[in-house]
N, C-alpha and C positions, 0 to 999 in steps of 0.2 A: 786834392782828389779824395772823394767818398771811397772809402773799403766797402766793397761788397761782403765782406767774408762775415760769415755769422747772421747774417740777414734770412726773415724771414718772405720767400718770392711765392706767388701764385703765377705757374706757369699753364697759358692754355695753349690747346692746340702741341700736348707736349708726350704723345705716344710717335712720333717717330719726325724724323728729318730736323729741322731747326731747334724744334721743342723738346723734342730727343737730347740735343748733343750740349743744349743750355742744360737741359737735369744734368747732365754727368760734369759738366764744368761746372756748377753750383755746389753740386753735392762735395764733388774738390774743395772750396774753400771751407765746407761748414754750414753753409747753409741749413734752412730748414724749408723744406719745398712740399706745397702744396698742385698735386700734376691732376692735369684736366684733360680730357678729349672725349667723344665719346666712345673710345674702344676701350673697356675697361681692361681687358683679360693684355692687352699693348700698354697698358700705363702699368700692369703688374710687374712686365717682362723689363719696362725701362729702371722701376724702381728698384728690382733687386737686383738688376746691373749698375746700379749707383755704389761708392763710396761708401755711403751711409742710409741702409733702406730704415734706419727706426727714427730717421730724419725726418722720413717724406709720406705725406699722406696724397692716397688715391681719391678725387671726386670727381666722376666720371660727368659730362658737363654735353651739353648739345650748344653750340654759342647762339643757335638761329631761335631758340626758345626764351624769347627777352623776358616772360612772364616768370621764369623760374629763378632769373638773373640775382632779384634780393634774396631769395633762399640759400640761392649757392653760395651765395656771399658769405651769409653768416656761419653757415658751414664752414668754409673756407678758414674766417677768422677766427673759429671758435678750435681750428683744429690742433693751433698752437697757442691761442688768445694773444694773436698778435699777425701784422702784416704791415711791411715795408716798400714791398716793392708790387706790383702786379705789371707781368709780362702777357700782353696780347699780343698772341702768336697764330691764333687759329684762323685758316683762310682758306681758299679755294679760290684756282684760275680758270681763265678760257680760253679758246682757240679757235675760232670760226669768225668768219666775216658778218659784218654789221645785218646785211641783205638774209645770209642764211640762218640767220640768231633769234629764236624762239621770245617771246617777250618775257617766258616763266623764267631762262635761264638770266637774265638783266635780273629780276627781281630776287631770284638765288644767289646771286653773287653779293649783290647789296644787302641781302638780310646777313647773310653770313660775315662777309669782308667789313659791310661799316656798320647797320646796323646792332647786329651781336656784337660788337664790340663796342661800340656807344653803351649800349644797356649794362653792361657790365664794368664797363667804367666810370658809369652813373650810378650803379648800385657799390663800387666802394668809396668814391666820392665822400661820403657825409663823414665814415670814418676816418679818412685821412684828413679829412678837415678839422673832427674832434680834437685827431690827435698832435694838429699841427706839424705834420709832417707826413709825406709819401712821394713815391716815385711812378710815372705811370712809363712802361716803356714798352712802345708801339712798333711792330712789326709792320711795314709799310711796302717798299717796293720801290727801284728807278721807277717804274712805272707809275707810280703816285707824284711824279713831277715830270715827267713826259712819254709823251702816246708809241703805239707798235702798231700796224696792221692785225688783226686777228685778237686782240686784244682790248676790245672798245669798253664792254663791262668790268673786268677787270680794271684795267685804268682807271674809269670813273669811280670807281669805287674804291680805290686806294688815294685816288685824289681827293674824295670826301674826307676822308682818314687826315689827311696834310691838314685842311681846314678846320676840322672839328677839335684836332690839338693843339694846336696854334693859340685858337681863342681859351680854350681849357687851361693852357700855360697863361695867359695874361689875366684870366678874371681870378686865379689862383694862386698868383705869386705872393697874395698877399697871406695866404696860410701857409707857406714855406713847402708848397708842391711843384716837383719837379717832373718836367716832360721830357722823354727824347724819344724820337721819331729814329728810326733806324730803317735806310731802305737798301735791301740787298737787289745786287744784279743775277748774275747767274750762279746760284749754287744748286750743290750736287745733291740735290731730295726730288721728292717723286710730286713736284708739283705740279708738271707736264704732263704727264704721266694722268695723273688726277685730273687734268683740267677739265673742263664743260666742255663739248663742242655743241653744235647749233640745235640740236634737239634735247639736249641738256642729258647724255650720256658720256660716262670720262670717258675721254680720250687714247687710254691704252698705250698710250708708246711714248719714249721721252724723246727730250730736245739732245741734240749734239751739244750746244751750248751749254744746256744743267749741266752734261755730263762731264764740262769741261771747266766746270764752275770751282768755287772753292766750296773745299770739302766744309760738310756740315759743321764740323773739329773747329776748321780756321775761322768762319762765320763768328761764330758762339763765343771764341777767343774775344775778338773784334768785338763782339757787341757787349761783351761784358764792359770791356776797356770803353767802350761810349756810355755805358750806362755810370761808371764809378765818376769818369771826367764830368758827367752831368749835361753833355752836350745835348744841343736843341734837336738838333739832324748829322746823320750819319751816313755817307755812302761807300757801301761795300761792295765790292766784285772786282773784274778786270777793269779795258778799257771800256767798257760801257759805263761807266759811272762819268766819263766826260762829256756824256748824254746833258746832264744835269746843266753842264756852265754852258755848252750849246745851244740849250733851250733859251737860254737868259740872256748870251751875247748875239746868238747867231741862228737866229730859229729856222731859216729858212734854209741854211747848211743841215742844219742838224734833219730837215725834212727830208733834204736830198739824201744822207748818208744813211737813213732806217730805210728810206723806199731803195735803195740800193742793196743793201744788206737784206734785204725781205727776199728782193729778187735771184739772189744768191741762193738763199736757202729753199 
């Protein structure tokens, strides 16, 4: 197993909830953390609640702006003249039925969820390939390997995410780059909360499930431990993560038990 400790990570999507609780479990081992989002004055407030804030540098980042994606790059790498790891974390959900879901909010969630995150994984690509060596590790979602009612864009576009690293791991194993795909079920951040609904305004109010989710803390734990083992994929949460071998052995079970569960809620 890879030691994380001492590694240098560029963390996006890392002023609050997952990205949050990776800065303060990084900055624990040593790290040297490069923190993205776009709320700068929220990546101040994470950094000088870390461990080690003269570790970590602020570059305040938009992920949906793919044209900016090689700039921020070399920022990024020039901030320590060095990069090991890049954690893509930034993302946004939905909530509204296929019928009531505006076309703009499908194209918002794909520029953010997969496209901004292509662009940025394509703009450190060339260096971790100079360097023969890097780790890309991907924030995905159960939902990146099976569907929810209310949730049709989202899905799709964490499902793009499954695909796009998939092939990134095998056309790159030959430079010594390592993928792992990490998809969490219910944890306790505001990403309900956040989500789109059908006119493409958040949502306002969380799920009982986030709330009942694993803390951001335990998350962060967990995916560190999948990042150093090197694993391909990772599934994190309660029993919803037996979503995952349902979809594989017993699809049509697994239809009945979300349209059931939906009905519930």
């Amino acid at each position: 197993m890879a030691s994380i400790n001492n590694k240098t990570i560029w963390i996006t999507g890392a002023s609050s909830g997952i990205g949050e609780a990776l800065a303060y479990k990084l900055s624990e081992k040593g790290c040297k953390l490069i923190l993205s989002a776009r709320n700068q004055e929220a990546l101040e407030i994470v950094r000088d609640n870390c461990n080690s804030p003269e570790l970590i540098k602020i570059l305040p980042l938009d992920i949906s702006q793919y044209d900016l994606m090689p700039s921020k790059t070399q920022e990024a790498i020039k901030a320590f003249d060095s990069l090991d790891i890049l954690i893509n974390n930034a993302g946004i959900s939905q909530r509204s039925y296929i019928i009531d879901t505006d076309f703009k909010v499908y194209k918002k969630l794909v520029d953010i969820n997969y496209l901004g995150t292509v662009a940025i994984t394509k703009a450190v690509l060339p260096y971790f390939i100079t360097q023969q060596k890097g780790h890309f590790a991907t924030v995905t979602s159960l939902m990146g390997k099976f569907g929810s009612p209310i949730r049709s864009g989202y899905c799709g576009s964490k499902h793009a995410l499954h695909g796009f690293f998939d092939v990134l791991r095998m056309e790159h194993e030959k430079d010594h780059l390592k993928v792992t795909l990490v998809a969490p079920g219910f944890v306790q951040t505001n990403i309900a909360k956040n989500a789109l609904v059908g006119d493409g305004k958040a949502r306002g109010h969380e799920d009982e499930d986030n709330a009942n989710g694993l803390t951001t803390s335990d998350f962060a734990g967990k995916m560190i431990k999948a990042i150093e083992k090197e694993k391909f994929e990772a599934y994190m949460g309660g029993k919803e993560v037996l979503g995952v071998y349902l979809k594989r052995f017993f699809p049509k079970l697994l239809h009945r038990t979300v349209l059931k569960n939906t009905a519930k809620n």
